[in-house]
Structure formats: C-alpha cells, structure tokens
N, CA, C and O atoms as a Tripos MOL2 file, in Angstrom:
@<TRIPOS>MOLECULE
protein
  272   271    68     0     0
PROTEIN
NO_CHARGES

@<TRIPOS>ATOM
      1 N           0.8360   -1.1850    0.0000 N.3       1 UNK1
      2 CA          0.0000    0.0000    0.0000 C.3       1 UNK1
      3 C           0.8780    1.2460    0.0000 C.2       1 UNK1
      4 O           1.7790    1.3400    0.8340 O.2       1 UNK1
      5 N           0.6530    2.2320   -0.9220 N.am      2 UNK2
      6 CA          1.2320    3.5740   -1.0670 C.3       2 UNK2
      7 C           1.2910    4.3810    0.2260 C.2       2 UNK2
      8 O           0.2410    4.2500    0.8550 O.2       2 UNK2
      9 N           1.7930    4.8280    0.5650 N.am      3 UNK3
     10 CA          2.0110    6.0610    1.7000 C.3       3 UNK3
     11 C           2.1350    7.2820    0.8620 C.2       3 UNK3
     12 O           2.7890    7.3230   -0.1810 O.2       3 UNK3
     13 N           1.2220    8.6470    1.5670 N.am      4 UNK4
     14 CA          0.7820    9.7580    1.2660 C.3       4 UNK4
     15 C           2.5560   10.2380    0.2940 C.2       4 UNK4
     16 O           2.7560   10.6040   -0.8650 O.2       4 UNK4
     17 N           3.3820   10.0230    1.3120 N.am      5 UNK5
     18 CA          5.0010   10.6090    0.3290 C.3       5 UNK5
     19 C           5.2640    9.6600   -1.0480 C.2       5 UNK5
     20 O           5.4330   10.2860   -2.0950 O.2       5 UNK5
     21 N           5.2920    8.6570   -1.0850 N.am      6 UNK6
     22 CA          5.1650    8.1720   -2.1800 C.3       6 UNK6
     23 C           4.2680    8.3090   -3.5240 C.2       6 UNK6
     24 O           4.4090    7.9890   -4.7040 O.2       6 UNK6
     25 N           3.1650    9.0180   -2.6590 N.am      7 UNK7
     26 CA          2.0770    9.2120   -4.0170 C.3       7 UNK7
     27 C           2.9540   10.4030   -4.3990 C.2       7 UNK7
     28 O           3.5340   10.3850   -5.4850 O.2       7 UNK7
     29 N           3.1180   11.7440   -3.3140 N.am      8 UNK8
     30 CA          3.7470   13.1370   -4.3790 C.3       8 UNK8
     31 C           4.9280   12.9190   -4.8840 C.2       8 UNK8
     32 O           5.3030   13.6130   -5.8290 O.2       8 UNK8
     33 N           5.7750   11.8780   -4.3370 N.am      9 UNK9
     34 CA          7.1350   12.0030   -4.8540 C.3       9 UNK9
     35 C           6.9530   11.3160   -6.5150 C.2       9 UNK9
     36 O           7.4720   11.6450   -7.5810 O.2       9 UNK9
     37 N           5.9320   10.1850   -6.1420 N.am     10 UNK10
     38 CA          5.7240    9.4920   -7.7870 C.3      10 UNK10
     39 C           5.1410   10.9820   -8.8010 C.2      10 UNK10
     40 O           5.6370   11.2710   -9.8900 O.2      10 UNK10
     41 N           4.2360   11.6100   -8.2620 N.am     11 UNK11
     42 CA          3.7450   12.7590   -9.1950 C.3      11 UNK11
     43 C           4.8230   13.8250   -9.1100 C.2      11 UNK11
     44 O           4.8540   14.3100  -10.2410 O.2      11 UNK11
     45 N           6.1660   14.7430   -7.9820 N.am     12 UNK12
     46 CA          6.8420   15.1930   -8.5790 C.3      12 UNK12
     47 C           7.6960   14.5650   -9.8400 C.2      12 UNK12
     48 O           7.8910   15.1810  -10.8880 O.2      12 UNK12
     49 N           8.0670   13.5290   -9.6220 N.am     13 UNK13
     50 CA          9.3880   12.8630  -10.8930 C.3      13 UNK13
     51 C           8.5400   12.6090  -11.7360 C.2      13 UNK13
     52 O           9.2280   12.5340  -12.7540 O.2      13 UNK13
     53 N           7.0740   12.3410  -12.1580 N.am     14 UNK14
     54 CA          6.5130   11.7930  -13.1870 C.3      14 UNK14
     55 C           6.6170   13.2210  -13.8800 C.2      14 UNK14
     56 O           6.9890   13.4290  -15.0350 O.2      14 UNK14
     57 N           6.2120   14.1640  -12.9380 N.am     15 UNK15
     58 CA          6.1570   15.0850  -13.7140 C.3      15 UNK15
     59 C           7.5550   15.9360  -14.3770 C.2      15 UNK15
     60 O           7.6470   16.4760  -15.4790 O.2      15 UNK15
     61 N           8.3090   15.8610  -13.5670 N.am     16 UNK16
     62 CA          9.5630   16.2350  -14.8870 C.3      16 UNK16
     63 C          10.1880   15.6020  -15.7740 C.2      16 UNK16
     64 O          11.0360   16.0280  -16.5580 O.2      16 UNK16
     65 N           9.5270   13.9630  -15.5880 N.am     17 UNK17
     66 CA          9.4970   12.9150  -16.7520 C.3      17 UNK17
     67 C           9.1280   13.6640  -17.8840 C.2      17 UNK17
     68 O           9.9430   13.8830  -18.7800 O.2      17 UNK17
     69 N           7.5390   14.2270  -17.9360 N.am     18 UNK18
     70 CA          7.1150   14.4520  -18.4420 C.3      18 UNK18
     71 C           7.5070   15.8020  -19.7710 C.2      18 UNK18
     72 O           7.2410   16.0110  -20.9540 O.2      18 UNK18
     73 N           8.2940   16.4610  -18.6360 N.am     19 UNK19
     74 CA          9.1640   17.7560  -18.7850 C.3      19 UNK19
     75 C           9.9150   17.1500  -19.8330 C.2      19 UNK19
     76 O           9.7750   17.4190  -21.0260 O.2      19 UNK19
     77 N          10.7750   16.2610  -19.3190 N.am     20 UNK20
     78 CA         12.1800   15.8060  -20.6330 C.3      20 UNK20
     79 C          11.5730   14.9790  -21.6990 C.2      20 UNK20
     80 O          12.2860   14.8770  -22.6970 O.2      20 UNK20
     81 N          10.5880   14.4450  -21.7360 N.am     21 UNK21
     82 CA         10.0580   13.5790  -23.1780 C.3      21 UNK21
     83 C           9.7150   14.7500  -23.8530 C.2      21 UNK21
     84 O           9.9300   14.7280  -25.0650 O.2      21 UNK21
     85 N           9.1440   15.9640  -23.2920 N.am     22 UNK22
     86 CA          8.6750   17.4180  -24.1490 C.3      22 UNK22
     87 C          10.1270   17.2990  -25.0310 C.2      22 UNK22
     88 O          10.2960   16.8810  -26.1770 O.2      22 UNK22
     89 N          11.1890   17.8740  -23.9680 N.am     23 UNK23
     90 CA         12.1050   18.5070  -24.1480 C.3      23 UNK23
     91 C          12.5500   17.7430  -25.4480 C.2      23 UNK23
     92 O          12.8220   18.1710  -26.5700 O.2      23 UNK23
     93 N          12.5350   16.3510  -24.8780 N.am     24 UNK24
     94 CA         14.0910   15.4400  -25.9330 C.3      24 UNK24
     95 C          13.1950   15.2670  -27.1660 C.2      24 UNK24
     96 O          13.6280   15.3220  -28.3170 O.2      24 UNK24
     97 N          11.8710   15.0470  -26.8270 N.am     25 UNK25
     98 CA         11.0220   15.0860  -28.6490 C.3      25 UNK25
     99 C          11.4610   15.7620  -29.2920 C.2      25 UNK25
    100 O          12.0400   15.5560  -30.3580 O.2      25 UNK25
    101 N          11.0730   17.5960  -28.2380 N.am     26 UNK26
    102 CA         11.2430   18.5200  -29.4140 C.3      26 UNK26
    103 C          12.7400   18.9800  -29.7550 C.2      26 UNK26
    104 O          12.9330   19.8380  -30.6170 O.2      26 UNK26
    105 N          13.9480   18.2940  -28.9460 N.am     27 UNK27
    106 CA         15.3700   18.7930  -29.6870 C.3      27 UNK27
    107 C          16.1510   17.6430  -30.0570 C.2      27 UNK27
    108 O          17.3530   17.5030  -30.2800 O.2      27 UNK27
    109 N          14.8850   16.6220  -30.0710 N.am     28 UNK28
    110 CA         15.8150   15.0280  -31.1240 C.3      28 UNK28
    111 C          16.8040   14.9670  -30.1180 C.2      28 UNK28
    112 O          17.8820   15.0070  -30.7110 O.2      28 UNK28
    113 N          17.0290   14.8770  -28.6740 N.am     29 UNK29
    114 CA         17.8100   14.3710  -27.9350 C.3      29 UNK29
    115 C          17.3710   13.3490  -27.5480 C.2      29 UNK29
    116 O          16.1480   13.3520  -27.4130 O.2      29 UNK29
    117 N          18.0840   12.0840  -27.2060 N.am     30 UNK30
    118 CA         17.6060   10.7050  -26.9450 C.3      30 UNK30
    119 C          17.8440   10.5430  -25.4850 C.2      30 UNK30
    120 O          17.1510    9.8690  -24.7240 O.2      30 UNK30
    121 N          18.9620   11.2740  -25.1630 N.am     31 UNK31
    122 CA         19.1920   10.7890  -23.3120 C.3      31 UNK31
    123 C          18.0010   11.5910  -22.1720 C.2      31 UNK31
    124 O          17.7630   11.0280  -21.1030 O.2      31 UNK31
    125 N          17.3600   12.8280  -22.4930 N.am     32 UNK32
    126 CA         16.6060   13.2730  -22.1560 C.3      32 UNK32
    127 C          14.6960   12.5970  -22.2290 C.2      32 UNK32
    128 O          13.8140   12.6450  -21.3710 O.2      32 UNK32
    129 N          14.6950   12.0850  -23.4910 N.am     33 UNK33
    130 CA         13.7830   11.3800  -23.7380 C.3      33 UNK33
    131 C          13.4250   10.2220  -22.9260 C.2      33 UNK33
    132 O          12.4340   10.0960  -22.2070 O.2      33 UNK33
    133 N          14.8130    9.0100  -23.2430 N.am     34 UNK34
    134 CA         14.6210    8.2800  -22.2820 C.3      34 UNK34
    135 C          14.4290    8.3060  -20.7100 C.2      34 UNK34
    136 O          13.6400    7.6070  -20.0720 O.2      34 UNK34
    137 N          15.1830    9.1160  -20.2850 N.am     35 UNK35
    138 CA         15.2040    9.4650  -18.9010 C.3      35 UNK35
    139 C          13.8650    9.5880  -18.3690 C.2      35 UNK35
    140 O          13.4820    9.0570  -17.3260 O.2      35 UNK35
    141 N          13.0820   10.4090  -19.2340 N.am     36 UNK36
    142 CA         11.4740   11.0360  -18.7530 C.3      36 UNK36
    143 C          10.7550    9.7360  -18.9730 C.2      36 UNK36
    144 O           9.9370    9.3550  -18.1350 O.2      36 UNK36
    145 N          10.9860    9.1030  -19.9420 N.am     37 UNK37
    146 CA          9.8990    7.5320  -19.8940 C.3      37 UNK37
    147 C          10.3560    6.9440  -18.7310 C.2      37 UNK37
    148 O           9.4460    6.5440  -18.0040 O.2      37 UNK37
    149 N          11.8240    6.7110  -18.2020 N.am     38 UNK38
    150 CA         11.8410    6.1410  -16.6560 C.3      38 UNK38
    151 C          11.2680    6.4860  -15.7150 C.2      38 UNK38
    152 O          10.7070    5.8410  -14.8290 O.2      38 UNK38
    153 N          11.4810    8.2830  -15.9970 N.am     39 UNK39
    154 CA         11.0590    8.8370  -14.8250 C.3      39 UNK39
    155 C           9.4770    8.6730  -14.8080 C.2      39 UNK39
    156 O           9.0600    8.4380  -13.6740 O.2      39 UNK39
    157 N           8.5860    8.7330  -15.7010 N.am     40 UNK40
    158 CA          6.9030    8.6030  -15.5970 C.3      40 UNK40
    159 C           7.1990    6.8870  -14.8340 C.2      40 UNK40
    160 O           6.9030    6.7010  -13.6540 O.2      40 UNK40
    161 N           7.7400    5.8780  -15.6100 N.am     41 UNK41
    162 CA          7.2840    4.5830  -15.2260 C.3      41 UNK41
    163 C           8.1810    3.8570  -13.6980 C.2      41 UNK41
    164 O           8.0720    2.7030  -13.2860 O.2      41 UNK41
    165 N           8.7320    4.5780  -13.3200 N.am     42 UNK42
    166 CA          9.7900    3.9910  -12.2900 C.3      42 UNK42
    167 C           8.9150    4.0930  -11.2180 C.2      42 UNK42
    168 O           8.7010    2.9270  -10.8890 O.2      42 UNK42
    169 N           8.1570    4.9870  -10.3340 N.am     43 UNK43
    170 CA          7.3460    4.5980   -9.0560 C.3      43 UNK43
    171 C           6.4170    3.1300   -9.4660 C.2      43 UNK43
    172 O           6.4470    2.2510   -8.6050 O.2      43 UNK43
    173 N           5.8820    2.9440  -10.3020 N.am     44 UNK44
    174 CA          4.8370    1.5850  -10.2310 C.3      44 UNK44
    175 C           5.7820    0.7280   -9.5750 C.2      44 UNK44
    176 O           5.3870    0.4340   -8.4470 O.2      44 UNK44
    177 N           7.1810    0.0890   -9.9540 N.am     45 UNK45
    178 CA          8.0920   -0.4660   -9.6550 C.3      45 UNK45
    179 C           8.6450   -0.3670   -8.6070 C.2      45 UNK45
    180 O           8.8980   -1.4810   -8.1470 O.2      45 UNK45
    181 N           8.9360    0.3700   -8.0450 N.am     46 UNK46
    182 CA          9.9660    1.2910   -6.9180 C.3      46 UNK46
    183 C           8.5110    1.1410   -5.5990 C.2      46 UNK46
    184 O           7.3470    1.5240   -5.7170 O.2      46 UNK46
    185 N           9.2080    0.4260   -4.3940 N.am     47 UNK47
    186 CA          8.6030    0.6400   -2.9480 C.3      47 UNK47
    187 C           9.1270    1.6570   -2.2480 C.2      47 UNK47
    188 O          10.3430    1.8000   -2.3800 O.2      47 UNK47
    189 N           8.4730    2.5300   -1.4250 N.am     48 UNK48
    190 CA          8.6960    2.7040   -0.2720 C.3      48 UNK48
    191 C           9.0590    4.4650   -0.6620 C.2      48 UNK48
    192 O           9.4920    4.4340   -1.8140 O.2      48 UNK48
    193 N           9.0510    5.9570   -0.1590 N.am     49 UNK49
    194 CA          9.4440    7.4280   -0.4230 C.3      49 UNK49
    195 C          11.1840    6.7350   -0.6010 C.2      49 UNK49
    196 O          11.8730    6.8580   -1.6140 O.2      49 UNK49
    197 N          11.4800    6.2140    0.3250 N.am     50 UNK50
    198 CA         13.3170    6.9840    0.6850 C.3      50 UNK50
    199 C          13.6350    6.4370   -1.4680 C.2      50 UNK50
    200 O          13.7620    6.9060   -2.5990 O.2      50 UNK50
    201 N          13.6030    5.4830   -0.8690 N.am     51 UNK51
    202 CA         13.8290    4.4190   -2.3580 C.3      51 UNK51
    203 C          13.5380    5.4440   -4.0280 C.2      51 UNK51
    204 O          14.1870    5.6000   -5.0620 O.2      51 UNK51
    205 N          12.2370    5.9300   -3.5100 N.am     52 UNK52
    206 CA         12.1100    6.3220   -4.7170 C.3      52 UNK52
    207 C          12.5150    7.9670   -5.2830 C.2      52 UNK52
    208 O          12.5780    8.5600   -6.3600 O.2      52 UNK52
    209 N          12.7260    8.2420   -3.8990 N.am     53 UNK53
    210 CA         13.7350    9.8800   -3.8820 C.3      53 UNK53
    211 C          14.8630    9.7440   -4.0930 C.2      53 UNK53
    212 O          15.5210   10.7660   -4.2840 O.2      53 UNK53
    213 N          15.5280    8.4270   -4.1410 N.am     54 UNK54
    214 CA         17.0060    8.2300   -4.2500 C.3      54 UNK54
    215 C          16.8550    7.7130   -6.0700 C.2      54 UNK54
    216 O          17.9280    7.5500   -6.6510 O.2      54 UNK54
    217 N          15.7150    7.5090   -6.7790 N.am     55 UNK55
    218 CA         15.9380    6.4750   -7.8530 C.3      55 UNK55
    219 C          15.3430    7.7900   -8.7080 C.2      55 UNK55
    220 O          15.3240    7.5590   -9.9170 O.2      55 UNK55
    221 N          14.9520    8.8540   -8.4100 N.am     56 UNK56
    222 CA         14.2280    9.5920   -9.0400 C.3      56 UNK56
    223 C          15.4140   10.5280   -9.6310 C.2      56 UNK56
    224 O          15.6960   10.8710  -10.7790 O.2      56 UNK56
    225 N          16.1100   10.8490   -8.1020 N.am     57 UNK57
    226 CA         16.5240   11.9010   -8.2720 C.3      57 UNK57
    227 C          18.1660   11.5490   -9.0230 C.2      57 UNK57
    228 O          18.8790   12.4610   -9.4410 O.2      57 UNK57
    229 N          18.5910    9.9740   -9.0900 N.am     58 UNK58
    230 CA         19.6750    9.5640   -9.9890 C.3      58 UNK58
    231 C          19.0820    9.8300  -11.6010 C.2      58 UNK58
    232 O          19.7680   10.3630  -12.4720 O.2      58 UNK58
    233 N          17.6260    9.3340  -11.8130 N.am     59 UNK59
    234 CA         17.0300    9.6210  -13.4110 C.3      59 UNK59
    235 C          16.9270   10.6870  -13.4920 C.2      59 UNK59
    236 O          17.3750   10.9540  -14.6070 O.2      59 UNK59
    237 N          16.6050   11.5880  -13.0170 N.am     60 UNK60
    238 CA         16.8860   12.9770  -13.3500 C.3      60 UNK60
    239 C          17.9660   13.7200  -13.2580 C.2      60 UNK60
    240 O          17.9230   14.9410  -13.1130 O.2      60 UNK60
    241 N          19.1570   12.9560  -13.3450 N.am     61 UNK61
    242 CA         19.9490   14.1970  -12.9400 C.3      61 UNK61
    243 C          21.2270   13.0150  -14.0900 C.2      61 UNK61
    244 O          22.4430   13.0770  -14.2690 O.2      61 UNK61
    245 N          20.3640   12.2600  -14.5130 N.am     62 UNK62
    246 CA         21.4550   11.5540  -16.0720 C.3      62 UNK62
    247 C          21.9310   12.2000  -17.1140 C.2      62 UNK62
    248 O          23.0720   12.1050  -17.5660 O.2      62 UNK62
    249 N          20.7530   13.0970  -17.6420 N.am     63 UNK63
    250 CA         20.8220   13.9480  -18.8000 C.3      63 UNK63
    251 C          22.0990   14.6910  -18.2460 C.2      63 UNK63
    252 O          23.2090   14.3680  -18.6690 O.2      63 UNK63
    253 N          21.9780   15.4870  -17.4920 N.am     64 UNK64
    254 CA         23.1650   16.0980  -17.0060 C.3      64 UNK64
    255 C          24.3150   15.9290  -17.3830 C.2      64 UNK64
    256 O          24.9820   16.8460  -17.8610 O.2      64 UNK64
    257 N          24.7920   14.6010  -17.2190 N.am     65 UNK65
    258 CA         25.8360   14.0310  -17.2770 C.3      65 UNK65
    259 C          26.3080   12.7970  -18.1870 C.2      65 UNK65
    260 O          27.4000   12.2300  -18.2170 O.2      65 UNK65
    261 N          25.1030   12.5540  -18.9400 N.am     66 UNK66
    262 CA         25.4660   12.2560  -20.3430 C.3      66 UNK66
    263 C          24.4640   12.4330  -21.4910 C.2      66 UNK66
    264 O          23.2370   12.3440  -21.5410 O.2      66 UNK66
    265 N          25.5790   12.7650  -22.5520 N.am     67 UNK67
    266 CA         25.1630   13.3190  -23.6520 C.3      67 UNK67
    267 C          25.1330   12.2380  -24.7450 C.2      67 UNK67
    268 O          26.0770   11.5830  -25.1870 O.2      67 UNK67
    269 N          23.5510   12.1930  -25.1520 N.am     68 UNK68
    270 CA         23.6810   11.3720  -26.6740 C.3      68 UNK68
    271 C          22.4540   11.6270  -27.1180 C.2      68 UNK68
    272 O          22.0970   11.2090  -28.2190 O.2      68 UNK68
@<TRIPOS>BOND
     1     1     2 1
     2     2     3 1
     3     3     4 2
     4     3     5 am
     5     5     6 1
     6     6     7 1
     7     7     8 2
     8     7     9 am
     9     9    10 1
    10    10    11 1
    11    11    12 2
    12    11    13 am
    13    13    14 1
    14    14    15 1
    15    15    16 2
    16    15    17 am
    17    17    18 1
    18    18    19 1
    19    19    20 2
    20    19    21 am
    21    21    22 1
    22    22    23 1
    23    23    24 2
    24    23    25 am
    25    25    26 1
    26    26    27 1
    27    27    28 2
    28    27    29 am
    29    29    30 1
    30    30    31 1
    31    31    32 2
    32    31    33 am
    33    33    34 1
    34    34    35 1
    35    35    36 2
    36    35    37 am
    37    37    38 1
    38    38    39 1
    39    39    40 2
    40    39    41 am
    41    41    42 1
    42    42    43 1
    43    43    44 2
    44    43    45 am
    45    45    46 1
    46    46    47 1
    47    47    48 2
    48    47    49 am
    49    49    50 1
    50    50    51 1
    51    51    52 2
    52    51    53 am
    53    53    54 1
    54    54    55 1
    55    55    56 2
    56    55    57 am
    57    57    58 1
    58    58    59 1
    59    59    60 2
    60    59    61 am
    61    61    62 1
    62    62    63 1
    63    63    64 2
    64    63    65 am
    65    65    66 1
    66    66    67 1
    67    67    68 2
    68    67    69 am
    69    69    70 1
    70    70    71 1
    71    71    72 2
    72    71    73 am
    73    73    74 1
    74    74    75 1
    75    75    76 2
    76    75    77 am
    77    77    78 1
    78    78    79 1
    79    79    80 2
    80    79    81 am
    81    81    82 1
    82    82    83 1
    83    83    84 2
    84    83    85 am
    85    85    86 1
    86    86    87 1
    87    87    88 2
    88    87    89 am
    89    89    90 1
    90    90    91 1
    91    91    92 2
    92    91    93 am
    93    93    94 1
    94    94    95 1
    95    95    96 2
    96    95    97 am
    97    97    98 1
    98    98    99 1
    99    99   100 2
   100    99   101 am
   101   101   102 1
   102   102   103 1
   103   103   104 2
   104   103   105 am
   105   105   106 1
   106   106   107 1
   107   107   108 2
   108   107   109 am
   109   109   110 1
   110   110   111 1
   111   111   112 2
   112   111   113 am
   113   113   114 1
   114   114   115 1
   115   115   116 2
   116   115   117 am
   117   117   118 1
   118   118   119 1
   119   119   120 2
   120   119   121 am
   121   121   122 1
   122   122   123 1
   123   123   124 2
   124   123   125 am
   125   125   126 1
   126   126   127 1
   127   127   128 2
   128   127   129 am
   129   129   130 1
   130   130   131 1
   131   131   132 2
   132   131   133 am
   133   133   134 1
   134   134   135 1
   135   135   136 2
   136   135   137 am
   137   137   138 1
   138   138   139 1
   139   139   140 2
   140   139   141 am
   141   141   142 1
   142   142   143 1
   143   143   144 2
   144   143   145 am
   145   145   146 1
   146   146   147 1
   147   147   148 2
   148   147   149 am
   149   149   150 1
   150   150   151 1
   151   151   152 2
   152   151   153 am
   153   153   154 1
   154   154   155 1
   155   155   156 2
   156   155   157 am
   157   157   158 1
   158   158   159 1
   159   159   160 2
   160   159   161 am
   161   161   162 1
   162   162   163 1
   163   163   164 2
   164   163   165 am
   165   165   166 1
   166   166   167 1
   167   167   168 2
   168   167   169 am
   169   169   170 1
   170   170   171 1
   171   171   172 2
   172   171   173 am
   173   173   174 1
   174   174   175 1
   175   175   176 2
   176   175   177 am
   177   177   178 1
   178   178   179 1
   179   179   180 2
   180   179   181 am
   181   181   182 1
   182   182   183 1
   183   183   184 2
   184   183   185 am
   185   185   186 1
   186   186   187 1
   187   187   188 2
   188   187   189 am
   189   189   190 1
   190   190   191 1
   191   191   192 2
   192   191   193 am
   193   193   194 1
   194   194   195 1
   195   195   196 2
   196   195   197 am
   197   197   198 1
   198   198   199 1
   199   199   200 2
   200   199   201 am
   201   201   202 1
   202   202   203 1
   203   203   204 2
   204   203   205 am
   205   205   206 1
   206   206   207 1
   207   207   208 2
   208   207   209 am
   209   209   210 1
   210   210   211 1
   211   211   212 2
   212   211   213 am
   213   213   214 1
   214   214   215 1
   215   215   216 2
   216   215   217 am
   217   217   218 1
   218   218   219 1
   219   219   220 2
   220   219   221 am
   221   221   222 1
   222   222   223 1
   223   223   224 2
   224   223   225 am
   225   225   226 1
   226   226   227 1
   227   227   228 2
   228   227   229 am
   229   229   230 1
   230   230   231 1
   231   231   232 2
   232   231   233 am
   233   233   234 1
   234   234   235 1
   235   235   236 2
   236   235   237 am
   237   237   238 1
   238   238   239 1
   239   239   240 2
   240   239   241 am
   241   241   242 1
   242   242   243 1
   243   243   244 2
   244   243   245 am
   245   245   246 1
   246   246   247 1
   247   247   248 2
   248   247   249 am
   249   249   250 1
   250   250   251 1
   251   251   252 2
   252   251   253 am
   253   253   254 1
   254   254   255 1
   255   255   256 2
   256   255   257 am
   257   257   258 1
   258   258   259 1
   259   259   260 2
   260   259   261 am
   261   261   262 1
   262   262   263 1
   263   263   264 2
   264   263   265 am
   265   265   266 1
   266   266   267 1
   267   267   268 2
   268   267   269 am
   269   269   270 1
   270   270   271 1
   271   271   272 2
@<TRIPOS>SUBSTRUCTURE
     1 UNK1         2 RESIDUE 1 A UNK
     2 UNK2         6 RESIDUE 1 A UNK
     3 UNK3        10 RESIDUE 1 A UNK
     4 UNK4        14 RESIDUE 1 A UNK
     5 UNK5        18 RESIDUE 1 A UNK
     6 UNK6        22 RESIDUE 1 A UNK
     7 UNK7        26 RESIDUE 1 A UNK
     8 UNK8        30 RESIDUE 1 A UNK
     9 UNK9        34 RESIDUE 1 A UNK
    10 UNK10       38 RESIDUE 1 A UNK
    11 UNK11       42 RESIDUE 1 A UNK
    12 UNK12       46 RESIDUE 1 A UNK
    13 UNK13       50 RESIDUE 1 A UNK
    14 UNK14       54 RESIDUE 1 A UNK
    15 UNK15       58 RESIDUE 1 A UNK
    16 UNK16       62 RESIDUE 1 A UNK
    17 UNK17       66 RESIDUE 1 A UNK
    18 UNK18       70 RESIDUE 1 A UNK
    19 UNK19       74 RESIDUE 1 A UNK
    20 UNK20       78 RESIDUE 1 A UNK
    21 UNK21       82 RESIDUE 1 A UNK
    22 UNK22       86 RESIDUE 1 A UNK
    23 UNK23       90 RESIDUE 1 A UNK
    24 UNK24       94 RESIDUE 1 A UNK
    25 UNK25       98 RESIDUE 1 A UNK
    26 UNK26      102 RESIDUE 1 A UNK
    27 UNK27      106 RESIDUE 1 A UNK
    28 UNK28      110 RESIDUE 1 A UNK
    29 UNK29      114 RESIDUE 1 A UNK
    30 UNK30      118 RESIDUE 1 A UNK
    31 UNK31      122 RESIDUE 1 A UNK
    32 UNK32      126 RESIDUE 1 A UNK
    33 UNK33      130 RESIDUE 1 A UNK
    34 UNK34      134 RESIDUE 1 A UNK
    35 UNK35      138 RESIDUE 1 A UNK
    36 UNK36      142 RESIDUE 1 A UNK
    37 UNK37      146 RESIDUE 1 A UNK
    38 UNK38      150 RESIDUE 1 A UNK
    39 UNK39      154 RESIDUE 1 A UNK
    40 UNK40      158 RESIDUE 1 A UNK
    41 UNK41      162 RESIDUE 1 A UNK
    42 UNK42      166 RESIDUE 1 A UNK
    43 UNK43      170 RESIDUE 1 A UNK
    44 UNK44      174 RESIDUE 1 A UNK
    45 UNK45      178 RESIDUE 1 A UNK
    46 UNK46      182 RESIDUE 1 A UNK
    47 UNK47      186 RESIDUE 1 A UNK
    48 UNK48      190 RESIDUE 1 A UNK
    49 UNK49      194 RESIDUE 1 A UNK
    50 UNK50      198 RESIDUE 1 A UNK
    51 UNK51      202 RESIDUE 1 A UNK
    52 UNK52      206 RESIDUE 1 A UNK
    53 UNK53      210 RESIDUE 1 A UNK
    54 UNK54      214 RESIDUE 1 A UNK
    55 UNK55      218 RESIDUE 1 A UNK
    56 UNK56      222 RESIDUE 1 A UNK
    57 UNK57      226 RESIDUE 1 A UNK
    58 UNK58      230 RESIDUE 1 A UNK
    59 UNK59      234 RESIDUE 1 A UNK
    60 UNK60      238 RESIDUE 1 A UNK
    61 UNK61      242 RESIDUE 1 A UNK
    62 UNK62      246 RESIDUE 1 A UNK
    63 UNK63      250 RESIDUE 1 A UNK
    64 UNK64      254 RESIDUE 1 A UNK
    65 UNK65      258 RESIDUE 1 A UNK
    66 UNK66      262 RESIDUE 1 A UNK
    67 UNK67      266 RESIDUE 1 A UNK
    68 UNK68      270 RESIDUE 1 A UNK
C-alpha cells in the first residue's frame, strides 16, 4: 500500500518525466527522452518514499551528465 510521500514524490518525478520527453522530442535528444519515460514509469516499480527519492533523483539528474 502507497504512503501519502510516495504518491507526491511518484507525481513530482513523473512530472519532470514528463518535462524531458517534451524537451528530448522537441530537440531530437535521446538521453533526455529516455530518462522522462523512466522517470513517468519507475514509481509503479519502486517501494517505499526513501527508495524512490534516491531512484528519481539519480534519473533525473542523467541527462546532465550524459550526452547522446
């Protein structure tokens, strides 16, 4: 069963998932793209807030640090 932090933390990262599939569509970047499809689909998978603040915040912060 979800706990109240897990529901916003799944809707903050889904939502800047959402942010980088915009982004990487509209500048034909692929590492940004992918990242945001993890980031929407990774809470279904992922138990527990700590877990998924630690898994969120590694997918979001990929683009960063690699380029393709």
């Amino acid at each position: 069963m979800m706990v109240d932090a897990e529901l916003i933390w799944g809707l903050v990262f889904g939502s800047i998932g959402i942010g980088y599939c915009i982004y990487g569509r509209r500048q034909k970047t692929l590492m940004p793209f992918v990242s945001g499809i993890a980031l929407i689909g990774f809470p279904y998978f992922v138990d527990g807030a700590l877990l998924t603040m630690l898994v969120g915040a590694v997918l979001a912060s990929i683009p960063f640090y690699v380029k393709i």
